[in-house]
KOLZA-339614 format. One line per field, with one value per residue: residue number from 1; x, y, z of N, C-alpha, C in turn. Coordinates in Angstrom, 3 decimals. Atoms other than C-alpha are relative to their C-alpha. Example, Ala and Ser with C-alpha at 12.3 -4.5 7.8 and 13.67 -1.06 7.14 Angstrom:
num	[1,2]
n.east	[0.890,-0.820]
n.north	[-1.190,-1.190]
n.up	[0.000,-0.060]
ca.east	[12.300,13.670]
ca.north	[-4.500,-1.060]
ca.up	[7.800,7.140]
c.east	[0.900,-0.770]
c.north	[1.200,1.090]
c.up	[0.000,0.730]
This chain:
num	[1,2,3,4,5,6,7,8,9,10,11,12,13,14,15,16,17,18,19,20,21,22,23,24,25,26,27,28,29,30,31,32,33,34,35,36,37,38,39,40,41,42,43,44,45,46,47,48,49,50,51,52,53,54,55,56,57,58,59,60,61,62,63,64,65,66,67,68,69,70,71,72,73,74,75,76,77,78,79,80,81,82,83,84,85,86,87,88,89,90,91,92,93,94,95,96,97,98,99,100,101,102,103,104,105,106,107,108,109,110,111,112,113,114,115,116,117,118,119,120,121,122,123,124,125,126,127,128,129,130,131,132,133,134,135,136,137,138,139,140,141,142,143,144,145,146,147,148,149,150,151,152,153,154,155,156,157,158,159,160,161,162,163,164,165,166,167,168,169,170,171,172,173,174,175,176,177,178,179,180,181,182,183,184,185,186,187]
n.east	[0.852,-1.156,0.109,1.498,1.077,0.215,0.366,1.751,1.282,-0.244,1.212,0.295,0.306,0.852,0.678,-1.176,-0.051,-0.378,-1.867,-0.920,-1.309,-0.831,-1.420,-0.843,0.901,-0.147,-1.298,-0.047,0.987,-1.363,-1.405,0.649,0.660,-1.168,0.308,0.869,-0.103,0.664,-1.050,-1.079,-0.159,-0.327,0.424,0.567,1.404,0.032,0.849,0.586,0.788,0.987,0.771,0.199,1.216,0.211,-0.171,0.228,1.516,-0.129,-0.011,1.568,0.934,-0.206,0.364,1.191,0.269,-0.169,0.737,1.442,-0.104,0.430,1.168,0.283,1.018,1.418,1.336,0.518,0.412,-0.595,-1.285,0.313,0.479,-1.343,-0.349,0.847,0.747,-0.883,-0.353,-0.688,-1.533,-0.324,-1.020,0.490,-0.148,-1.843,-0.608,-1.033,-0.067,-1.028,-0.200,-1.413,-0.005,-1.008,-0.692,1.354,-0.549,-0.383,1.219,0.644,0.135,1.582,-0.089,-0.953,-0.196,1.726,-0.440,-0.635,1.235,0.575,-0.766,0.139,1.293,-0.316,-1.001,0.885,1.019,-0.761,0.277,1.496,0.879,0.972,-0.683,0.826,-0.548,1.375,-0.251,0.892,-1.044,-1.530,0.313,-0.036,-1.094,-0.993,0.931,-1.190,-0.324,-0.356,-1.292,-0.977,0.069,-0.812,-1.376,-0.030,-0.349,0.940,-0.042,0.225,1.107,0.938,0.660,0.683,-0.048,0.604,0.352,-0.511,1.063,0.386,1.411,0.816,0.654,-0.959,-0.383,0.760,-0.549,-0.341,0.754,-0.237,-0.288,0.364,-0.957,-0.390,0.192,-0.814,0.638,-0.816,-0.676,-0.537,-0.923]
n.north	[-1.171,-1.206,-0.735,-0.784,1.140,0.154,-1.131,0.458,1.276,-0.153,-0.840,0.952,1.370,-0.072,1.897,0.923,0.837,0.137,-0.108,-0.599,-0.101,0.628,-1.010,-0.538,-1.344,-1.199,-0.709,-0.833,-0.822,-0.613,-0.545,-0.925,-1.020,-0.837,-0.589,-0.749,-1.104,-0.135,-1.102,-0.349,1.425,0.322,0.987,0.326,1.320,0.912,0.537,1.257,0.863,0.480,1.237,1.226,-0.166,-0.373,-1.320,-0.655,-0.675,-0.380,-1.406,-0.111,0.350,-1.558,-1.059,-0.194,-0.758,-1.605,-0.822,0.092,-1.164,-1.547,-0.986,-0.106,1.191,0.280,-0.678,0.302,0.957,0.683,0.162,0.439,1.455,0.659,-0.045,0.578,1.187,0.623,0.275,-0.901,0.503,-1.313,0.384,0.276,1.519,-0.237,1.080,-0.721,-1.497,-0.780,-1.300,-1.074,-0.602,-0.873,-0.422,-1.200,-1.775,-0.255,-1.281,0.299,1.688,0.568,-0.577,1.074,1.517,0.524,0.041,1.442,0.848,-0.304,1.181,1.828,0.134,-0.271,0.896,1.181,0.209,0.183,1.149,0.724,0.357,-1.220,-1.357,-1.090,0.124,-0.040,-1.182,0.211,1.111,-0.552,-0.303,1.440,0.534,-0.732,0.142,0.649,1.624,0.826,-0.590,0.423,1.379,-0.014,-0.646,-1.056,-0.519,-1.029,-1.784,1.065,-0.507,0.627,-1.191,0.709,1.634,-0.174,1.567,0.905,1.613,0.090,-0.604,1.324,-0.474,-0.262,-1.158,-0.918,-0.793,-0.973,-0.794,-1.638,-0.965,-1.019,-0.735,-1.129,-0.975,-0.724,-1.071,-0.907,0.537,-1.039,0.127]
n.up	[0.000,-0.364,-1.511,-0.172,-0.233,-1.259,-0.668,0.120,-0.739,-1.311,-1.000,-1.087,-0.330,-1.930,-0.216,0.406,-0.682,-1.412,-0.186,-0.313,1.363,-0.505,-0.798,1.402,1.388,-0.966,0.103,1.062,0.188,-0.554,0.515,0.193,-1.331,-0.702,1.068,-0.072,-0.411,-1.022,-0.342,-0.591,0.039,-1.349,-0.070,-0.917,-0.088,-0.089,0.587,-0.805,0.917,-0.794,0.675,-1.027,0.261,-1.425,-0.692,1.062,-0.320,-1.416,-0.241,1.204,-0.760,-0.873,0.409,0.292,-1.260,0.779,0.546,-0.789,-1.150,0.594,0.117,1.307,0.575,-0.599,0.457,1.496,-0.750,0.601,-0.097,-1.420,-0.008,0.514,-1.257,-1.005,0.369,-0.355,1.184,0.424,-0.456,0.808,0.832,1.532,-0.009,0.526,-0.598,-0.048,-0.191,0.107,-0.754,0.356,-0.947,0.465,-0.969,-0.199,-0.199,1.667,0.692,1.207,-0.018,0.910,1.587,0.609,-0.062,0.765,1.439,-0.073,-0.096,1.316,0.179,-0.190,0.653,0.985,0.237,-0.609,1.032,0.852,-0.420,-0.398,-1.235,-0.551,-1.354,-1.080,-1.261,-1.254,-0.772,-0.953,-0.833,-0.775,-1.020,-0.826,-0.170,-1.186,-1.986,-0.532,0.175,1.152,0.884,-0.838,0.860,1.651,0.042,0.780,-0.959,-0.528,0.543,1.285,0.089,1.156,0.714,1.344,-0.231,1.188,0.704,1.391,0.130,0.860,-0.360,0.305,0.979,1.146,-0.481,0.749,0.305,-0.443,-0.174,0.652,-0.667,0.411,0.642,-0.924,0.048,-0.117,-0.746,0.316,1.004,0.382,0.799]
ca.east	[0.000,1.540,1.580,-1.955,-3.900,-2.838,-3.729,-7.473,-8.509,-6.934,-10.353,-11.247,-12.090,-14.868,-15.333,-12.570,-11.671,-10.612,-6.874,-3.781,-1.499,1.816,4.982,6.554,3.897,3.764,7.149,6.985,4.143,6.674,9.438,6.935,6.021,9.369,9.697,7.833,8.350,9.047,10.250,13.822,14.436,13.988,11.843,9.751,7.633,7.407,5.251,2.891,1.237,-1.547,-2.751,-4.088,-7.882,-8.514,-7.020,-8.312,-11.818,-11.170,-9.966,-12.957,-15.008,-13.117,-13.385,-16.883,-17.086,-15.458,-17.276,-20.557,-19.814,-19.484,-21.903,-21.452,-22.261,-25.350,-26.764,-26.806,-29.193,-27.618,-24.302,-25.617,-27.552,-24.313,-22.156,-24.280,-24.870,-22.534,-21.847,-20.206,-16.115,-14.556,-11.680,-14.224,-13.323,-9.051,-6.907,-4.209,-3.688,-0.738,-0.272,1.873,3.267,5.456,7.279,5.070,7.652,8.233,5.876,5.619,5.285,1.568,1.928,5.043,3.287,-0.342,2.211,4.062,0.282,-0.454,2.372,1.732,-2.148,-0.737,2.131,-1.095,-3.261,-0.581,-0.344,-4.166,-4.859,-7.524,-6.954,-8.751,-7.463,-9.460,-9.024,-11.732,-9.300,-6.308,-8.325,-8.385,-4.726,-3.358,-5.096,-2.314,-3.171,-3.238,0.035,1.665,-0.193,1.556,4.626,3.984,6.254,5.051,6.703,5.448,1.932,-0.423,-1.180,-2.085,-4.061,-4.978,-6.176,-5.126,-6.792,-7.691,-11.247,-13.986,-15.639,-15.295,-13.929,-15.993,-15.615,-13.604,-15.291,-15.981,-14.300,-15.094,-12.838,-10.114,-11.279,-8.820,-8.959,-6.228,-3.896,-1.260,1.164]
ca.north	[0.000,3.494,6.079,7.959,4.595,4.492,7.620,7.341,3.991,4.719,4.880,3.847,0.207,-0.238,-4.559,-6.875,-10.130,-11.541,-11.953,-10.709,-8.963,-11.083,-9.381,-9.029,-6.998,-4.975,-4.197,-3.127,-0.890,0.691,1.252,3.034,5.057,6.341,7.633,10.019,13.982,15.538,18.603,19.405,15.347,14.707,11.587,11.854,8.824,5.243,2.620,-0.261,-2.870,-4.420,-8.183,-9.581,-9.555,-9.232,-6.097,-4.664,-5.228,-4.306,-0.854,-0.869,-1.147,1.724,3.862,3.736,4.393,7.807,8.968,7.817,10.058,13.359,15.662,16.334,12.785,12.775,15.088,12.875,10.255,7.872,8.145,7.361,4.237,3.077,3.766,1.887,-1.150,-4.195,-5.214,-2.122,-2.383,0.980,-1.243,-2.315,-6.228,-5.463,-8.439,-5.321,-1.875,0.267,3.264,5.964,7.343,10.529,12.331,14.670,17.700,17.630,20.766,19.070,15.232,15.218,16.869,14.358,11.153,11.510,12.254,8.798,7.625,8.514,6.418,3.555,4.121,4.384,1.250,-0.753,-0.020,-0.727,-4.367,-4.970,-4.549,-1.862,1.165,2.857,5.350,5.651,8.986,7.906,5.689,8.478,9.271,5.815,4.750,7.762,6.589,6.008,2.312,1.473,3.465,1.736,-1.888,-1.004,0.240,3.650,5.713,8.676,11.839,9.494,10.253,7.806,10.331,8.028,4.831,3.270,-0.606,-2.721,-5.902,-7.380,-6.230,-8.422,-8.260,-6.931,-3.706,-0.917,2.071,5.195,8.162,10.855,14.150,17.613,19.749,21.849,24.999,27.302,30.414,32.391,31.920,34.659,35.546]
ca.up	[0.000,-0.679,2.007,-0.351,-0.217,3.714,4.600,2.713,4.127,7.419,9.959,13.167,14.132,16.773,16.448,16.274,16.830,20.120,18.702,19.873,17.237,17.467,19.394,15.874,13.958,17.754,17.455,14.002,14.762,17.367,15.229,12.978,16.118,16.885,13.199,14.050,13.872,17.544,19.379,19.799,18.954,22.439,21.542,24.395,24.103,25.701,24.987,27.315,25.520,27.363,25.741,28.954,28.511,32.383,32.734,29.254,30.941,34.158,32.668,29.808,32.830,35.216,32.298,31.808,35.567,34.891,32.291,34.009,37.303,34.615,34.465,30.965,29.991,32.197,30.156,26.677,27.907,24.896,26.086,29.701,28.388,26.302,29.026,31.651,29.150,30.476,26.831,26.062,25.788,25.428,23.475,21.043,21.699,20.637,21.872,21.806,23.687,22.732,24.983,24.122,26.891,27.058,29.661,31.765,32.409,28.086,26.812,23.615,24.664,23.965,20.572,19.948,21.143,19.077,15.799,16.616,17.377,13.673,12.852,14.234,12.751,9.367,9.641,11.179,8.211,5.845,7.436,7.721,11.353,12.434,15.036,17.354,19.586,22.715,24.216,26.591,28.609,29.208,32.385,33.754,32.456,34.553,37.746,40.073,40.451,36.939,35.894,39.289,37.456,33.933,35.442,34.200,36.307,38.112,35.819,32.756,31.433,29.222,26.369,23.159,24.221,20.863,19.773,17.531,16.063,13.525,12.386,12.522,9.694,6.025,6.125,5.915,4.092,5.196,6.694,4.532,5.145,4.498,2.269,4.395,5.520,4.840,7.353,5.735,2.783,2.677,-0.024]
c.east	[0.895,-0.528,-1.858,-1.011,-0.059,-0.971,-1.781,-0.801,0.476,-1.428,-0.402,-0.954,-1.072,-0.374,1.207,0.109,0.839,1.734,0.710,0.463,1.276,1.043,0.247,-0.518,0.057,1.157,0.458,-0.858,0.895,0.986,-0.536,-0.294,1.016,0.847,-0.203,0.526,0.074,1.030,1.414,0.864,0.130,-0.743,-0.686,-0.647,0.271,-1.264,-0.190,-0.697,-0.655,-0.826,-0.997,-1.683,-1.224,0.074,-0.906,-1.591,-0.877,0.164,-1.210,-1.038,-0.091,-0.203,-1.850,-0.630,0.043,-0.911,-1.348,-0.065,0.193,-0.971,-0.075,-0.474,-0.968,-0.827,-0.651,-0.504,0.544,1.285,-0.351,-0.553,1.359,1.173,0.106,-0.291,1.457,0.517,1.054,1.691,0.481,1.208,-0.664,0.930,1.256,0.508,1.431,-0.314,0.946,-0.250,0.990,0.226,1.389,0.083,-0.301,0.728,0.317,-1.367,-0.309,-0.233,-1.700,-0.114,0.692,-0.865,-1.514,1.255,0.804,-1.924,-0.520,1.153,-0.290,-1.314,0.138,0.688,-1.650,-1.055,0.376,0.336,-1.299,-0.936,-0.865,0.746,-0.903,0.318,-1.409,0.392,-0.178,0.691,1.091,0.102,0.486,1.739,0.834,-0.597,1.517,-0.140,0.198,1.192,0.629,-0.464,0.915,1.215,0.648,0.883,-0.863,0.343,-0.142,-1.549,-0.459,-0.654,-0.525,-0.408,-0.789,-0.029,0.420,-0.484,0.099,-1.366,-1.080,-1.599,0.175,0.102,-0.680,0.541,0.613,-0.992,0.130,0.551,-0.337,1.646,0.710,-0.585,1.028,-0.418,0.519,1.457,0.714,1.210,0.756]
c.north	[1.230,0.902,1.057,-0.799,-0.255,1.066,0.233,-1.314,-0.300,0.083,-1.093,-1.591,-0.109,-1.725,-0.594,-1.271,-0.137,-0.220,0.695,0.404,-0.625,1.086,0.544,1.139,1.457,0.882,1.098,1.333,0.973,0.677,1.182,1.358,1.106,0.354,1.152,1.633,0.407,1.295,-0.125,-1.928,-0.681,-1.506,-0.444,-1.166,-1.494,-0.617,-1.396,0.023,-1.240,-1.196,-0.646,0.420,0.177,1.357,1.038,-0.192,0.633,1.599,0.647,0.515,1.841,1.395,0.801,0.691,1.334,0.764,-0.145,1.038,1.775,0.689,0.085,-0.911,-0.138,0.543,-0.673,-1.410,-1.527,-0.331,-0.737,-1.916,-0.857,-0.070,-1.281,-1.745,-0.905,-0.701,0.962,0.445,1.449,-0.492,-0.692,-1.913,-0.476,-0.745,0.689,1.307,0.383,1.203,0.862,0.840,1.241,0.597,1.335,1.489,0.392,0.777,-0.511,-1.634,-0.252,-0.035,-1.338,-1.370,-0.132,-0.280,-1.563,-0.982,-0.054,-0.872,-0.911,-0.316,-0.635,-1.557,-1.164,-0.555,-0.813,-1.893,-0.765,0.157,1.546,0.191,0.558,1.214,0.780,1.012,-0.223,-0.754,0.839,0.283,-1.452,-0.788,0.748,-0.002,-0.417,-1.620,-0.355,0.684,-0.944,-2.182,-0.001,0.787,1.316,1.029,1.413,1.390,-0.474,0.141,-0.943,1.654,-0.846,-1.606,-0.277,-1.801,0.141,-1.445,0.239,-0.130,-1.104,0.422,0.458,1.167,1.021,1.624,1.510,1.505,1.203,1.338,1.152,0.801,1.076,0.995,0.885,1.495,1.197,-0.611,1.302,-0.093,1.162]
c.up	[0.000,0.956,-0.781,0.592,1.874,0.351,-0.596,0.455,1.142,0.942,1.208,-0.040,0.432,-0.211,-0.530,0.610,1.147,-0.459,0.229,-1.882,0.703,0.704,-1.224,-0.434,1.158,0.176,-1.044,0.070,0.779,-0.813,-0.947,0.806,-0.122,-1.409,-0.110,0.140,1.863,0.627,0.250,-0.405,1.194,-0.043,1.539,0.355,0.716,-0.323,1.086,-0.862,1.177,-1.334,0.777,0.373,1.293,0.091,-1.070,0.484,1.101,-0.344,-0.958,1.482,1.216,-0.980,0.217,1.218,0.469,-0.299,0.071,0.749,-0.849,-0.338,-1.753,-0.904,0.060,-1.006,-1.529,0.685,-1.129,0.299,1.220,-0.527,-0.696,1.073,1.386,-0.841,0.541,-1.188,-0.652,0.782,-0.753,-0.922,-1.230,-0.084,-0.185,0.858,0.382,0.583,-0.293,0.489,0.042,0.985,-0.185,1.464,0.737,0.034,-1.911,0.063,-1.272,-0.325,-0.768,-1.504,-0.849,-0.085,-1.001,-1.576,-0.122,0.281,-1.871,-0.854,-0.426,-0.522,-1.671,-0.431,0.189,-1.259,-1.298,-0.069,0.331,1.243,-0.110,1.168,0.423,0.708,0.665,0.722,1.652,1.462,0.877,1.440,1.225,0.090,0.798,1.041,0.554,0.372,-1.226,-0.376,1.275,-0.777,-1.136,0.148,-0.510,0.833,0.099,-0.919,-1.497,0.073,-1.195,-0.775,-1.456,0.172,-1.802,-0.256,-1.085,-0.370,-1.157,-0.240,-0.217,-0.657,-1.302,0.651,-0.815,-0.572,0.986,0.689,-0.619,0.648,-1.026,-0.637,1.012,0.030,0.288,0.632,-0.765,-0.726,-0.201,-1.255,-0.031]
């Protein structure tokens, strides 16, 4: 696939099968990662990879708990019933997490670790698997128990959690996008 064909049938996942991606292809998706554009070349980023289908529903589960207790959810009574349903896996069923983690005193770690997240979106598509990333989660993976579970140290910050699987199902089409809006074009 060349890098146009990635970048147009690049789009989120949400159903996959229960398989792992192997170490190998995880690694590769990595090396892709760290590729990646980033301030100053400081390469802020690390990376936890979560396979173990306990914890992936244990934190599916604490998320949901989260964004239950927000007010701002409360108010979309769809989100509340989705939310609240015990079927509903904020990993979308992914036998893989990849968590991009970056280095909390870096001013441009976040910035750095989504552009290595776009990466590894890109290398993933290019190999077949589907991607997700789950924003929804960053709350829950920086809980101090689960960063002290995934060995996340404490001046170390989950900033790109994102699935990986393979999708279950054919693959559906891309999501249309709207033509840039350019604000201002100087010459």
């Amino acid at each position: 696939m060349d890098l146009r064909q990635a970048i147009s049938s690049r789009h989120a996942v949400r159903s996959y099968t229960r398989e792992s991606v192997r170490e190998q292809d995880v690694r590769r998706l990595l090396e892709a990662a760290v590729r990646a554009p980033n301030a100053r070349n400081e390469q802020p980023w690390s990376f936890v990879i979560v396979q173990n289908r306990d914890l992936l529903q244990r934190y599916s589960d604490l998320t949901k708990a989260q964004l239950s207790a927000s007010p701002r959810n409360a108010a979309f009574p769809a989100v509340r019933a989705l939310l609240n349903s015990p079927s509903f896996d904020v990993f979308y069923g992914a036998g893989t997490l990849i968590v991009i983690c970056g280095n909390a005193d870096n001013e441009y770690a976040e910035a750095d670790c989504w552009l290595a997240a776009e990466n590894l979106m890109l290398t993933a598509c290019d190999l077949g698997f589907g991607t997700c990333p789950v924003g929804s989660a960053i709350s829950c993976l920086n809980s101090e128990t689960v960063k002290s579970e995934l060995s996340i140290p404490s001046n170390v910050d989950a900033i790109a959690p994102i699935v990986v699987g393979y999708p279950d199902g054919p693959p559906s089409l891309p999501t249309p996008r709207a033509a840039p809006r350019i604000l201002s074009f100087t010459h």
